[in-house]
Each structure stands twice: as structure tokens, then as C-alpha cells.
Backbone atoms as SQL, in Angstrom:
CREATE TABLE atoms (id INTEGER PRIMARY KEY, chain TEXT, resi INTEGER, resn TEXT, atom TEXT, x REAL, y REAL, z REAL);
INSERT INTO atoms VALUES
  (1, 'A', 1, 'UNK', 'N', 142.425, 68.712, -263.328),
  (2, 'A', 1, 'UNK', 'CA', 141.230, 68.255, -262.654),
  (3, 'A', 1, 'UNK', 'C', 141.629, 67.174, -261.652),
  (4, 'A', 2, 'UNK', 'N', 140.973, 67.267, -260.394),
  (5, 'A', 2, 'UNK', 'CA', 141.311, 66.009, -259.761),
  (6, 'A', 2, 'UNK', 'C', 140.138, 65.607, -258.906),
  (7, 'A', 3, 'UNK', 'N', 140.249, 64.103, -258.848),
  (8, 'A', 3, 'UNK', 'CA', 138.835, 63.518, -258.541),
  (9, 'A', 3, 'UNK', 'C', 139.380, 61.998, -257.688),
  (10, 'A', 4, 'UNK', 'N', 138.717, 61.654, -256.600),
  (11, 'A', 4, 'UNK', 'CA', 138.916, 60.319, -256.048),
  (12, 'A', 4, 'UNK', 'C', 139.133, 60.044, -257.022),
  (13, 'A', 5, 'UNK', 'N', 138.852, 59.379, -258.008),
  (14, 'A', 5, 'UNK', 'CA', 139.218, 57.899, -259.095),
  (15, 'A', 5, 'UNK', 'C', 139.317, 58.560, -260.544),
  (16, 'A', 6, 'UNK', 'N', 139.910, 57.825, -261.284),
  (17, 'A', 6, 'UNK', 'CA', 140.229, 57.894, -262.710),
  (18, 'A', 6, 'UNK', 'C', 138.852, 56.714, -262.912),
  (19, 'A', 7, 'UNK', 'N', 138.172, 57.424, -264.233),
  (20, 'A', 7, 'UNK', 'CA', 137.080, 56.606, -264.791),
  (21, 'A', 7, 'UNK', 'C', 136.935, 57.400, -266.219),
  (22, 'A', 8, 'UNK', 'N', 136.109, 56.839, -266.905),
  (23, 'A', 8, 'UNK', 'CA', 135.446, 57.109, -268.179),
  (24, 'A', 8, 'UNK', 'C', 134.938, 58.727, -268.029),
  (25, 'A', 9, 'UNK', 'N', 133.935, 58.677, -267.051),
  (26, 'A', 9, 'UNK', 'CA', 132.826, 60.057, -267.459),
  (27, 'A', 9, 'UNK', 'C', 133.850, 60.926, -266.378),
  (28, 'A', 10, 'UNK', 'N', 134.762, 60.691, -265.333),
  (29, 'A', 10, 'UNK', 'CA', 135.515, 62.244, -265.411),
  (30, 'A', 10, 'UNK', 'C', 136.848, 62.309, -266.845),
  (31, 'A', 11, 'UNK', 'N', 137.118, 61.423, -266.980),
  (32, 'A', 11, 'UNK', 'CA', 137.987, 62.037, -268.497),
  (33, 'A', 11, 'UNK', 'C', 137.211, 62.378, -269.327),
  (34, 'A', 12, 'UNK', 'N', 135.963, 62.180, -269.808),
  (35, 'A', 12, 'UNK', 'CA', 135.326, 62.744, -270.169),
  (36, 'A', 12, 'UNK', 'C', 134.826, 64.228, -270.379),
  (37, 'A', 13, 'UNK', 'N', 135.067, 64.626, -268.973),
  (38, 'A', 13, 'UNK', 'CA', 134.643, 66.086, -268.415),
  (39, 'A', 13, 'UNK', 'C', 136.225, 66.493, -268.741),
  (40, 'A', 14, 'UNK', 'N', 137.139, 65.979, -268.497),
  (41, 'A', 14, 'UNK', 'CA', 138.595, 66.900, -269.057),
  (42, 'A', 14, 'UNK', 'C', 138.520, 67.073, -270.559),
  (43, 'A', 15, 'UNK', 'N', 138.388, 66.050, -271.335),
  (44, 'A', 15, 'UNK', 'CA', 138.424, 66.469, -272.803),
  (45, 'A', 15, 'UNK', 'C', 137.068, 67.296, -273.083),
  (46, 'A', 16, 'UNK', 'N', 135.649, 67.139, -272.855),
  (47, 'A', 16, 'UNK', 'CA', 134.859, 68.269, -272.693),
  (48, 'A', 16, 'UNK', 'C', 135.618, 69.778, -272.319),
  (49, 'A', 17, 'UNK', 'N', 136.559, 69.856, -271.194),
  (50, 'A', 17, 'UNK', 'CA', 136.729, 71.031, -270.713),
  (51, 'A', 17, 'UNK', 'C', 138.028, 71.694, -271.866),
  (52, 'A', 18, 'UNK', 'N', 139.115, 70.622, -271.816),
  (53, 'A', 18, 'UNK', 'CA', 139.840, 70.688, -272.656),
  (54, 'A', 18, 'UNK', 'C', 139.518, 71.116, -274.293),
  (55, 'A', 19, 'UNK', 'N', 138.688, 70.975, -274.970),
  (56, 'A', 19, 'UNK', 'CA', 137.704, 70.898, -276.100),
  (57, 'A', 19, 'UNK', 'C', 137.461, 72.502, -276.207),
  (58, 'A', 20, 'UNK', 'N', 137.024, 72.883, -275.040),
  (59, 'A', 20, 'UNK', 'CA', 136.577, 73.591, -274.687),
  (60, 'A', 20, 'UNK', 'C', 136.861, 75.126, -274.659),
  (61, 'A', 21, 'UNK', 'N', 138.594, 74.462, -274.139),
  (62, 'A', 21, 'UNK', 'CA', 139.876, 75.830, -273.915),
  (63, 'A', 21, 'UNK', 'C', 140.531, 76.310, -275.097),
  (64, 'A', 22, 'UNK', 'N', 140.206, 75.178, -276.001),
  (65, 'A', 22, 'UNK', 'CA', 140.972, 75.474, -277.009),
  (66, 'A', 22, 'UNK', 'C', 140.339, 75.642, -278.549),
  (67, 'A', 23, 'UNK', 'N', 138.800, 75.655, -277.893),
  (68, 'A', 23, 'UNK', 'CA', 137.956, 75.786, -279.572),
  (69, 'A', 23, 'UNK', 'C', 138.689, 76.829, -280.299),
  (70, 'A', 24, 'UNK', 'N', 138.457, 76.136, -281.932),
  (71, 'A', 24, 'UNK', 'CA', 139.311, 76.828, -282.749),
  (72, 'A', 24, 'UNK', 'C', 140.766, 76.150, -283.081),
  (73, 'A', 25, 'UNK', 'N', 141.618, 75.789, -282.383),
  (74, 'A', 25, 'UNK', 'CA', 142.779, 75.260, -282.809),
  (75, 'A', 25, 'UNK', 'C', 142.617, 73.744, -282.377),
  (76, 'A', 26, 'UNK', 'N', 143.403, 73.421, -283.316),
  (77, 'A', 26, 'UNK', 'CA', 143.734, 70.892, -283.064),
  (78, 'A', 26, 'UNK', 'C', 144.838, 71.530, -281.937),
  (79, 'A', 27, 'UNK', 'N', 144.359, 70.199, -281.316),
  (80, 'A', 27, 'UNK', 'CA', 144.232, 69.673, -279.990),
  (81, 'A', 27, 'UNK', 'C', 145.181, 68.441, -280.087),
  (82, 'A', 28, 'UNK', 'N', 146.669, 68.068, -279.725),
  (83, 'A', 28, 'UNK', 'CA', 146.925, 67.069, -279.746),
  (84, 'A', 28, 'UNK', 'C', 147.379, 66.289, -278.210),
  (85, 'A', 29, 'UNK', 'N', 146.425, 65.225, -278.476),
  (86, 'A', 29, 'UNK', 'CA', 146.428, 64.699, -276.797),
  (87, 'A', 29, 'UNK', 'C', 147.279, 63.496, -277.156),
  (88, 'A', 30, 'UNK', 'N', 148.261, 62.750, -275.991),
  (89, 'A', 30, 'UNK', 'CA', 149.044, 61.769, -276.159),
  (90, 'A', 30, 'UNK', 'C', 148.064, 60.765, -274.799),
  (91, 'A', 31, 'UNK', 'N', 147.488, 59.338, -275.172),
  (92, 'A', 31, 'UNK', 'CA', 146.976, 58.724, -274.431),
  (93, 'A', 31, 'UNK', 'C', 147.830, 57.454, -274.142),
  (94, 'A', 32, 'UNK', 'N', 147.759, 56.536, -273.207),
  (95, 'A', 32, 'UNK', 'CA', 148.412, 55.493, -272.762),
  (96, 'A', 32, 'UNK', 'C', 146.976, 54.700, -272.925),
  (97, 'A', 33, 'UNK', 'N', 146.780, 53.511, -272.759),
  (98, 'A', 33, 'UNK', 'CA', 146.013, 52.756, -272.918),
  (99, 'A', 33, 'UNK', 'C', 144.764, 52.120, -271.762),
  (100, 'A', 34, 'UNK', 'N', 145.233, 53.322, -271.103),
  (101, 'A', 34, 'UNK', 'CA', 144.267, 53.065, -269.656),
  (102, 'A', 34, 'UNK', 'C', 142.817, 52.461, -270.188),
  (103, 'A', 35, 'UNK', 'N', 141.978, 51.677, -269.880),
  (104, 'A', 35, 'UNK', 'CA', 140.611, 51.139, -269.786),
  (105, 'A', 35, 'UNK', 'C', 139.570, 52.431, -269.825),
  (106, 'A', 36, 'UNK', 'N', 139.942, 53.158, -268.984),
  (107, 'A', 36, 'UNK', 'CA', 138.708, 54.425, -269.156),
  (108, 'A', 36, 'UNK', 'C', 139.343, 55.040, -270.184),
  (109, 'A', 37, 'UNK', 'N', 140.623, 55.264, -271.488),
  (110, 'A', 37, 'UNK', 'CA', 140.501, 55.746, -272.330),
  (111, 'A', 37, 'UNK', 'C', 140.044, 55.223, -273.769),
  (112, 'A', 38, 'UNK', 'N', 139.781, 54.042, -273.581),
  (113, 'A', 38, 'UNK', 'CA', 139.132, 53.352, -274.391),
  (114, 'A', 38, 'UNK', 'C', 137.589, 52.864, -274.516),
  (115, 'A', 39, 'UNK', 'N', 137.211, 53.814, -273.712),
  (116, 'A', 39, 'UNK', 'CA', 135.868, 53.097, -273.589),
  (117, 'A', 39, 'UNK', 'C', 134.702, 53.248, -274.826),
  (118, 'A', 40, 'UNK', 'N', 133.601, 53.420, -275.066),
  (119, 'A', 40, 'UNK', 'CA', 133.027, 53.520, -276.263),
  (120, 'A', 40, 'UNK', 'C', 132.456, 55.137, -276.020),
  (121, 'A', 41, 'UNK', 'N', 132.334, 55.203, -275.399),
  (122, 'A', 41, 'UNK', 'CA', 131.394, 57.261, -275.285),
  (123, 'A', 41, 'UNK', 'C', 133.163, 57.775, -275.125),
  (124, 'A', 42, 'UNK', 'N', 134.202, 57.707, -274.795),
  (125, 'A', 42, 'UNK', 'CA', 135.538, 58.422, -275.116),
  (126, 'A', 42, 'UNK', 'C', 135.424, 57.993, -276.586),
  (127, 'A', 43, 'UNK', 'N', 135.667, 56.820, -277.438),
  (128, 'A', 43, 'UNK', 'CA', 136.274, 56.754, -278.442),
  (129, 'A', 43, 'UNK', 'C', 134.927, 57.458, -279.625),
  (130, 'A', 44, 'UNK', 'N', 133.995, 57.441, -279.116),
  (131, 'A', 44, 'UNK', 'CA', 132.653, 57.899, -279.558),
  (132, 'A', 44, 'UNK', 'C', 133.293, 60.000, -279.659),
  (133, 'A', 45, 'UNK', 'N', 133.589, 60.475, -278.705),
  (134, 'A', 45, 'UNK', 'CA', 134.119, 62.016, -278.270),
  (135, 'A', 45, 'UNK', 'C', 135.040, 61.979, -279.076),
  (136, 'A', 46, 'UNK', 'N', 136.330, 61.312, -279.083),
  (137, 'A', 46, 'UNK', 'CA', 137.419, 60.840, -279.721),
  (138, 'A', 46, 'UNK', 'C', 137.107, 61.290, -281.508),
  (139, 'A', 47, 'UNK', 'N', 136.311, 60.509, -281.975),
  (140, 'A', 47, 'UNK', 'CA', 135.876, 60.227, -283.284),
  (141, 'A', 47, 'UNK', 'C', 135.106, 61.584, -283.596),
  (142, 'A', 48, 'UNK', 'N', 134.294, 62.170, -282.661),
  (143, 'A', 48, 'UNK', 'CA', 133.452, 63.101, -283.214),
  (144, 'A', 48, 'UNK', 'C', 134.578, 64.606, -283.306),
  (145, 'A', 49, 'UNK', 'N', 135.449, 64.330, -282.955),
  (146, 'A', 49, 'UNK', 'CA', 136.457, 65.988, -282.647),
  (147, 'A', 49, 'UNK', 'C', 138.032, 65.610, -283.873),
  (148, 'A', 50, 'UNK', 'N', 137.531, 64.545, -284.319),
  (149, 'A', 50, 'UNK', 'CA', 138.625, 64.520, -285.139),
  (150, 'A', 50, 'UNK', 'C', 139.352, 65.006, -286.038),
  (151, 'A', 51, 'UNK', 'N', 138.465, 65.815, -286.233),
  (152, 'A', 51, 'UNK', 'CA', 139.009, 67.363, -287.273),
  (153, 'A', 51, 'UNK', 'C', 139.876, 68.203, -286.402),
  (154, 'A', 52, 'UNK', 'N', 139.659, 68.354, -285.488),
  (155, 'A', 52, 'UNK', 'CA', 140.570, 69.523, -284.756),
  (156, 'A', 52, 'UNK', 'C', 141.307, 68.622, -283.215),
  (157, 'A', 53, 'UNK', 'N', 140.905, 67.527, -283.260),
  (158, 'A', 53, 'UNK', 'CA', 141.783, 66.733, -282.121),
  (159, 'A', 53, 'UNK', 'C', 142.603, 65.441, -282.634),
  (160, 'A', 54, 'UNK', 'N', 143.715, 65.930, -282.779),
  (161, 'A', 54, 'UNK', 'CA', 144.756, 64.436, -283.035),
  (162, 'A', 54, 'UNK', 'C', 144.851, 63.462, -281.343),
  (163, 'A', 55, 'UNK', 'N', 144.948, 61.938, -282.053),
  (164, 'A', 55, 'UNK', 'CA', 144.974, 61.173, -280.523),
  (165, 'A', 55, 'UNK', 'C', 146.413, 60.830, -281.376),
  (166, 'A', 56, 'UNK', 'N', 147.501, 60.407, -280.117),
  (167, 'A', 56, 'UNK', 'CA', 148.769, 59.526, -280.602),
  (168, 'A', 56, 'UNK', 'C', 148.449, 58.842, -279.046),
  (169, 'A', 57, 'UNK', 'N', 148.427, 57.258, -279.819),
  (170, 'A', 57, 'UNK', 'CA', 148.471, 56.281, -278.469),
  (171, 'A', 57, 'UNK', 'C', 149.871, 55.923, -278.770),
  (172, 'A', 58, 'UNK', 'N', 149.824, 55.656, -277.393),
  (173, 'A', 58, 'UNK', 'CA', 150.973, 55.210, -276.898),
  (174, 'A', 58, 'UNK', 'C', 150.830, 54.005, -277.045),
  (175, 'A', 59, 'UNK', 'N', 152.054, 52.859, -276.857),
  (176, 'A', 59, 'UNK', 'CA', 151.883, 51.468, -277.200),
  (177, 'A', 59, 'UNK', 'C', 151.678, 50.822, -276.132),
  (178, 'A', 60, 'UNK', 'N', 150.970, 49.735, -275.542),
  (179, 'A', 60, 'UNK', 'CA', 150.703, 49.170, -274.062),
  (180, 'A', 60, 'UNK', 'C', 151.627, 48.844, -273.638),
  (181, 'A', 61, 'UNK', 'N', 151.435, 48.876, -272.476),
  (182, 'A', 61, 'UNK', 'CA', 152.645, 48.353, -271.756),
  (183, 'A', 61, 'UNK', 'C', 154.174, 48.661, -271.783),
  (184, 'A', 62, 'UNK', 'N', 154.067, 50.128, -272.216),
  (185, 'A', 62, 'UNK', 'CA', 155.308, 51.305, -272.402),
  (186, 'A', 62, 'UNK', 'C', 155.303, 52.392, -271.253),
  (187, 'A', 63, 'UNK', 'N', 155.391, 52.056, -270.133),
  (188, 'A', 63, 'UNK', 'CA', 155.441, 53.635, -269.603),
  (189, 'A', 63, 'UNK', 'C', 156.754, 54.179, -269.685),
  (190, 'A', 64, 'UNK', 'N', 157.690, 53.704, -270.011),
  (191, 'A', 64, 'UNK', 'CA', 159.250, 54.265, -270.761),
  (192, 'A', 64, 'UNK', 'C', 158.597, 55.426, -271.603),
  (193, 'A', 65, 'UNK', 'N', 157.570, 55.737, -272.180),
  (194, 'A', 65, 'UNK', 'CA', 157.750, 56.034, -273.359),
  (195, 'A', 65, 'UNK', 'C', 156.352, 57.446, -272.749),
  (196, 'A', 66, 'UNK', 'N', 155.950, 57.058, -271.715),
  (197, 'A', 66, 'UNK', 'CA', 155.159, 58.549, -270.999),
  (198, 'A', 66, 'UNK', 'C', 155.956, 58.584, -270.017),
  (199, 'A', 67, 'UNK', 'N', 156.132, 60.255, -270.250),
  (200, 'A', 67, 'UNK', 'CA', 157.081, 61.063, -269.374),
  (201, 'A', 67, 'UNK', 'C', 156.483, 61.456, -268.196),
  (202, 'A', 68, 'UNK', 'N', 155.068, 61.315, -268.244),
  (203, 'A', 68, 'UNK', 'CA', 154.286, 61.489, -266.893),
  (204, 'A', 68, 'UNK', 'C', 154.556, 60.389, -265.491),
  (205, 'A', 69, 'UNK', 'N', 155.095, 59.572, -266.296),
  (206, 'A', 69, 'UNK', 'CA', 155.853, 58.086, -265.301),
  (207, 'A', 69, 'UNK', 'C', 157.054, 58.779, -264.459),
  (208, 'A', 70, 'UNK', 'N', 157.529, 59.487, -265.212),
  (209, 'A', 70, 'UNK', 'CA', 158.882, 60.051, -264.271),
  (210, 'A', 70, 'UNK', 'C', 158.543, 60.908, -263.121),
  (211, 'A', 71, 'UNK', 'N', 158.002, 61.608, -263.733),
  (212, 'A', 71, 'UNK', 'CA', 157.110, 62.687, -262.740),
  (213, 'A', 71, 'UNK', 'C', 155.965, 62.039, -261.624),
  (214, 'A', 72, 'UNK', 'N', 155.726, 60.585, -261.986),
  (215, 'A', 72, 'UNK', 'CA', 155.063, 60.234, -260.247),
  (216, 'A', 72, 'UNK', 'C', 155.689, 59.534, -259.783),
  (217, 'A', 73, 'UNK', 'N', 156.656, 58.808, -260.456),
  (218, 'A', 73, 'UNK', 'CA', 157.669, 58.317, -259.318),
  (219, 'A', 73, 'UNK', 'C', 158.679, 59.004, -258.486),
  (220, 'A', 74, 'UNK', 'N', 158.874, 60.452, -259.212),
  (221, 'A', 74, 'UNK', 'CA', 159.299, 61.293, -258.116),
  (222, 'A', 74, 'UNK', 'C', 158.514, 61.705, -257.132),
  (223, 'A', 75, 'UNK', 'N', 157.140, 61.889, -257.243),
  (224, 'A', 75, 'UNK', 'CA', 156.482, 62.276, -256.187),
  (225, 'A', 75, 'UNK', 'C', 156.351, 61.231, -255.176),
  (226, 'A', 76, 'UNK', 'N', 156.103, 60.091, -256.198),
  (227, 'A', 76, 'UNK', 'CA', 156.097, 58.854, -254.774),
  (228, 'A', 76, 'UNK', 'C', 157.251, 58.403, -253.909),
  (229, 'A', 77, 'UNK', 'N', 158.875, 59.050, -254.662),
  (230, 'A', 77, 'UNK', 'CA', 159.584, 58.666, -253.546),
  (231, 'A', 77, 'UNK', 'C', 159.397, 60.060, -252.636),
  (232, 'A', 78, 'UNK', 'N', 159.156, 61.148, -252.926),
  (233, 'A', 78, 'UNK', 'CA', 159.911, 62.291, -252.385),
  (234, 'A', 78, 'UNK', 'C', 158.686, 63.119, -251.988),
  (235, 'A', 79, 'UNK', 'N', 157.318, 62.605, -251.586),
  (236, 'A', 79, 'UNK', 'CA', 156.308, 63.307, -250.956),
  (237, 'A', 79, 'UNK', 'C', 155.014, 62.005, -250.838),
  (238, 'A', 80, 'UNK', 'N', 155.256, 61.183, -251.355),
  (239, 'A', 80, 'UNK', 'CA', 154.043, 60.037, -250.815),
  (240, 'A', 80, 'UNK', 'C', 154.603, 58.728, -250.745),
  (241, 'A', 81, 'UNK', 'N', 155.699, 58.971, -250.282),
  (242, 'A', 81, 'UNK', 'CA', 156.046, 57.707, -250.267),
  (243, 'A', 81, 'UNK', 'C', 155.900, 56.868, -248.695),
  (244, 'A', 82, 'UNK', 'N', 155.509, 55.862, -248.021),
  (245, 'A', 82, 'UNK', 'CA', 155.376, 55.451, -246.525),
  (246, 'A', 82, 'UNK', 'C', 154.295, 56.577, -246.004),
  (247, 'A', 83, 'UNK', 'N', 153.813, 56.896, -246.613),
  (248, 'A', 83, 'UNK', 'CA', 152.233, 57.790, -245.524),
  (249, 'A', 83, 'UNK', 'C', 151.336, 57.665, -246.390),
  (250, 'A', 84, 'UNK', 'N', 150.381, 57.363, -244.878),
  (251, 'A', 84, 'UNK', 'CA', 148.872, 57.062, -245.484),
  (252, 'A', 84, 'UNK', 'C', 148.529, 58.715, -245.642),
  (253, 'A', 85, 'UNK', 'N', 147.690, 59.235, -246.300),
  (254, 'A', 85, 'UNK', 'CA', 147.209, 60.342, -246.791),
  (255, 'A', 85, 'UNK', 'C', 145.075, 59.570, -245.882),
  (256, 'A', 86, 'UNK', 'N', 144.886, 60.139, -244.852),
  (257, 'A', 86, 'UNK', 'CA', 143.308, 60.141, -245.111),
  (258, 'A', 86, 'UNK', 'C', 142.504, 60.266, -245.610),
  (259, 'A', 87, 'UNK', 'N', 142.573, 61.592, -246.542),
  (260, 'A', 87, 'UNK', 'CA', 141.357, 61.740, -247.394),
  (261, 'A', 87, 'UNK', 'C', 142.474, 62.925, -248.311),
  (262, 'A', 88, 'UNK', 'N', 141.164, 62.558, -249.034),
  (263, 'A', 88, 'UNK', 'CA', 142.141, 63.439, -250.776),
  (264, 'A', 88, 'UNK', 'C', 142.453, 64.964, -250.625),
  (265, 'A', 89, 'UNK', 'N', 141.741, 65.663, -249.756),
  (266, 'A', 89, 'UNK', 'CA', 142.339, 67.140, -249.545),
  (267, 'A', 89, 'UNK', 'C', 143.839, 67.151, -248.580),
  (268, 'A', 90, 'UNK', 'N', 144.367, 66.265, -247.985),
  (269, 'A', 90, 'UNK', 'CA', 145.746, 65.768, -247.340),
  (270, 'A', 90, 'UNK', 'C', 146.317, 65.759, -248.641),
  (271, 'A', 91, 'UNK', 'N', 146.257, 64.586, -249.209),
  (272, 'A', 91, 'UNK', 'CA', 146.991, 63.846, -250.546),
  (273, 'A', 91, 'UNK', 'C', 147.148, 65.397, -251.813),
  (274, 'A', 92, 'UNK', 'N', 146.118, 65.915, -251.764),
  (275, 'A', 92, 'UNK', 'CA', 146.402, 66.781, -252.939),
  (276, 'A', 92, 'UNK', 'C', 147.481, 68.344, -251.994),
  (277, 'A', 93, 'UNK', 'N', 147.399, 68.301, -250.761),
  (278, 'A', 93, 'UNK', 'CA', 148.353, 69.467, -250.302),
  (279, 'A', 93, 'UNK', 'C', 149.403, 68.308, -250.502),
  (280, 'A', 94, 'UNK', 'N', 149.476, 67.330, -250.302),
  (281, 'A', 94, 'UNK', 'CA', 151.296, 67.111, -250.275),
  (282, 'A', 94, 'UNK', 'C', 151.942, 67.099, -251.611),
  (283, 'A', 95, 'UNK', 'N', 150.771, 66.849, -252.658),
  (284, 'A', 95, 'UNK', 'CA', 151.406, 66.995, -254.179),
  (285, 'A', 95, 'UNK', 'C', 151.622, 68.030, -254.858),
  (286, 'A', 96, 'UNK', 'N', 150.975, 69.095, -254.102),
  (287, 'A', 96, 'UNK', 'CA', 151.370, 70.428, -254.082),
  (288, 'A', 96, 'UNK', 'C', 152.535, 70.801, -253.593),
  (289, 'A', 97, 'UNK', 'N', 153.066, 70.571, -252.570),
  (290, 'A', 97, 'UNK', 'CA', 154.239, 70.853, -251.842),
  (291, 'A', 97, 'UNK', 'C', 155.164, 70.366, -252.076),
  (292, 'A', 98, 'UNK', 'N', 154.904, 69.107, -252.826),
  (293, 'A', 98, 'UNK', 'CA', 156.019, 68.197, -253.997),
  (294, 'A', 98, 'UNK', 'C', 156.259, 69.275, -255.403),
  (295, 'A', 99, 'UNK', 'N', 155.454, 69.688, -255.729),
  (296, 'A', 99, 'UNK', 'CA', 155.408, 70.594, -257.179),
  (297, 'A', 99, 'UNK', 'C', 156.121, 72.310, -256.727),
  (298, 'A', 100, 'UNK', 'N', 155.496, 72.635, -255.588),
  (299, 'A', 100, 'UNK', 'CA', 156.338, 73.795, -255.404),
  (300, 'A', 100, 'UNK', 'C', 157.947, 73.899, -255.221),
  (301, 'A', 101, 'UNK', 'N', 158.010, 72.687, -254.224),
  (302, 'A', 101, 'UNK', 'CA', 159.447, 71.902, -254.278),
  (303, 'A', 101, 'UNK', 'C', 159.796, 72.185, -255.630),
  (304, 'A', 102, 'UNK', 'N', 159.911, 71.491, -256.634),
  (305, 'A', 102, 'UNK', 'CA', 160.096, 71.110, -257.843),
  (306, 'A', 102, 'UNK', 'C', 160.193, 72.341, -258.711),
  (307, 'A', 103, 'UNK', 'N', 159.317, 73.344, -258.302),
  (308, 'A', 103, 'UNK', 'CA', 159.276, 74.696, -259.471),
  (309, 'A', 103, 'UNK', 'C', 160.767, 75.820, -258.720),
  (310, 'A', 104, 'UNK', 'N', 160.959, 75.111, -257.221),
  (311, 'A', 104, 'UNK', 'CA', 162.413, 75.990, -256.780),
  (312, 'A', 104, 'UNK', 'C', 163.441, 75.368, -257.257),
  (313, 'A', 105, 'UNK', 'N', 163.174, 74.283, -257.506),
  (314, 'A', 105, 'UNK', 'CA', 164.578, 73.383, -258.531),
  (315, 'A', 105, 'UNK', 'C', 164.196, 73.210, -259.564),
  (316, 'A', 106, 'UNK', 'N', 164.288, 74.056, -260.863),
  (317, 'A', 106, 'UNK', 'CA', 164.053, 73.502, -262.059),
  (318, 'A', 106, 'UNK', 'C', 165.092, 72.267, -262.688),
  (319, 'A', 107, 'UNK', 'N', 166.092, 71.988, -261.944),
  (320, 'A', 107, 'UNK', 'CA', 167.227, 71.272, -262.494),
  (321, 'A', 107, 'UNK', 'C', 166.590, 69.948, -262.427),
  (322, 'A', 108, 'UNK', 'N', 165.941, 69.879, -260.841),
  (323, 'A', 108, 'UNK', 'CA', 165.030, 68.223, -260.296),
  (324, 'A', 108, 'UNK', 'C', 164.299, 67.808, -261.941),
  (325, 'A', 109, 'UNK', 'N', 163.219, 68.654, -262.317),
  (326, 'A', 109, 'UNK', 'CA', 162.416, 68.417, -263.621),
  (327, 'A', 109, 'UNK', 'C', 163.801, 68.359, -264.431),
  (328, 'A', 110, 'UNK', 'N', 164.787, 69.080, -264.778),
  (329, 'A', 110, 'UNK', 'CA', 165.348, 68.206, -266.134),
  (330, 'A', 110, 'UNK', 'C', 165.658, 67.080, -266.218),
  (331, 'A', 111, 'UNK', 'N', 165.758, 66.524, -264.831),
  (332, 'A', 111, 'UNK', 'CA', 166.753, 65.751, -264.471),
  (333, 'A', 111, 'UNK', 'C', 165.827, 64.405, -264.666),
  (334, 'A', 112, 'UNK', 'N', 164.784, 64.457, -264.026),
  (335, 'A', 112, 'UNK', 'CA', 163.686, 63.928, -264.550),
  (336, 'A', 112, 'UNK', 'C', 163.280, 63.308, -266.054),
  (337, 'A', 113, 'UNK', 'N', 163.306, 64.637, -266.910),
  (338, 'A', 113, 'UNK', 'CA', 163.110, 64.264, -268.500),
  (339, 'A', 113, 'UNK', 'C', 164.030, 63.664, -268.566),
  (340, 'A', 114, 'UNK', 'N', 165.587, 64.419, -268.373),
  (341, 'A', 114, 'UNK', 'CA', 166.264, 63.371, -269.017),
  (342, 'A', 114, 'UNK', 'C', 166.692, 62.026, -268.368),
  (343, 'A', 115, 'UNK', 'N', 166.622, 61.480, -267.491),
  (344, 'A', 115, 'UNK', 'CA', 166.259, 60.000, -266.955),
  (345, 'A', 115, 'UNK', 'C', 165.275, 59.205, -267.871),
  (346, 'A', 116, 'UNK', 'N', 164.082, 59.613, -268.381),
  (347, 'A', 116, 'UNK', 'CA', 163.371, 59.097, -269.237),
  (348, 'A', 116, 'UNK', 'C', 163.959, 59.278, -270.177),
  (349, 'A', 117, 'UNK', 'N', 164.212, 60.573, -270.827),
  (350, 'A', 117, 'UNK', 'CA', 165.273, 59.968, -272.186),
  (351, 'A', 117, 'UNK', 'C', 165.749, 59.071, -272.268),
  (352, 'A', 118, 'UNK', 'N', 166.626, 58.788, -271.519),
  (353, 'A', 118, 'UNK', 'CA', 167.690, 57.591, -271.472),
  (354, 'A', 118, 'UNK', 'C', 166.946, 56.519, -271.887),
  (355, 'A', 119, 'UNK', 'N', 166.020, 56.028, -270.986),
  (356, 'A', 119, 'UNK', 'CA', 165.056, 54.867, -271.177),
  (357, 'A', 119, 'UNK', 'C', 164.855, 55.160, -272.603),
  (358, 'A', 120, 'UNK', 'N', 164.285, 55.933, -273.010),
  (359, 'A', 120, 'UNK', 'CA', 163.640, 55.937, -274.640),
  (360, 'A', 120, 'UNK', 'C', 164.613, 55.770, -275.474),
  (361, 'A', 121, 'UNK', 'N', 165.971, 55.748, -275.163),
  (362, 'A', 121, 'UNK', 'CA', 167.513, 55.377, -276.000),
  (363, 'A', 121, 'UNK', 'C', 167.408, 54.202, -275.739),
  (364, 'A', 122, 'UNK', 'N', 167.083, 53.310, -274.573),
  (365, 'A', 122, 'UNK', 'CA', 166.903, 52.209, -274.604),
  (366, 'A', 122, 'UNK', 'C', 166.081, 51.123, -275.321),
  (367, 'A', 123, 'UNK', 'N', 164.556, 52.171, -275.454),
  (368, 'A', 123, 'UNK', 'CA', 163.710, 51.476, -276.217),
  (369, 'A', 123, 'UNK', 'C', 163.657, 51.345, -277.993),
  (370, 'A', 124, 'UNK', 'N', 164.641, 52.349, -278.043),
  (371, 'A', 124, 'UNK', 'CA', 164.678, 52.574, -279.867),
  (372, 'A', 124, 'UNK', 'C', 165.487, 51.262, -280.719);
């Protein structure tokens, strides 16, 4: 899903949608501690799906430890990095063209995980 801003009621609409894709089987989501994932109608959603949705938080102030960190700092050196983007249909073709990049080099993505590995050898 992508939306101008990260907030409460569109994560909302992902775990709704998410919820959604997968009725019938647990659901395990890994969260970082962002402000809109803590809010009271998420932890309210959170609480009510707890039979079939595991949460594992992450610890604050760890992005060593989300692998999704690796993956935008590659995009930010190597497709947004020094350009203004005008409006979000610009910004979302160049993160596209960063990802297609990326799916002709599968080596770039290992290379990726394992860079964060390392860090997580660091953090243990």
C-alpha cells in the first residue's frame, strides 16, 4: 500500500487488508515502534486478532535489527538520493525502477541481508 504519509488509520487499512488475505491462518507481523503502531484503535485491532495474529516488537531504537533498514538505504543511495521527487507518482516510479534494478541482481538483495547480518553479529 502506499500513501503520502505513514499514520494510524492507513496502517490500519493494511492490517484490515492484511487480516483479510490471510483469514484462516496466524498472521505473524514484526513491528518497530513507530507512534502510529502504537496507537490505541491499532493496539485495540492488535488485541482483538490475537488468536490468529502474533505481534514480535522489535526493541526501540534498533533498526540493526529490521532488515527493512537495509533495503531503504539502498534505495536512498542508489535511486533517491540528491532529487527532489514533486509529487508521489515521480517518487513511487523511481522506487520502482530501484526494485526492478534489484530483481536483475539478485546478488544486490543478498548482499543487502547479509550487511545487516553482520550488524545483528554485532548486536548479540
Amino acid at each position: 500500500m502506499v500513501h503520502a504519509r505513514k499514520n494510524a488509520e492507513q496502517f490500519k487499512r493494511f492490517l484490515d487488508q492484511l487480516l483479510s488475505w490471510y483469514q484462516g491462518h496466524t498472521v505473524i507481523i514484526v513491528l518497530d515502534n513507530a507512534s502510529y503502531h502504537r496507537t490505541r484503535e491499532i493496539l485495540d485491532t492488535l488485541a482483538e486478532h490475537e488468536d490468529h495474529m502474533q505481534v514480535i516488537w522489535l526493541p526501540k531504537y534498533s533498526p540493526q535489527l529490521n532488515l527493512i533498514e537495509g533495503l531503504w538505504g539502498y534505495l536512498k543511495q542508489s535511486a533517491l538520493n540528491n532529487y527532489f521527487y514533486g509529487d508521489l507518482e515521480s517518487l513511487e516510479s523511481a522506487v520502482d525502477e530501484a526494485f526492478k534494478v534489484l530483481q536483475q541482481h539478485p546478488e544486490t538483495a543478498l548482499s543487502l541481508t547479509y550487511r545487516i547480518s553482520k550488524n545483528l553479529r554485532k548486536t548479540a
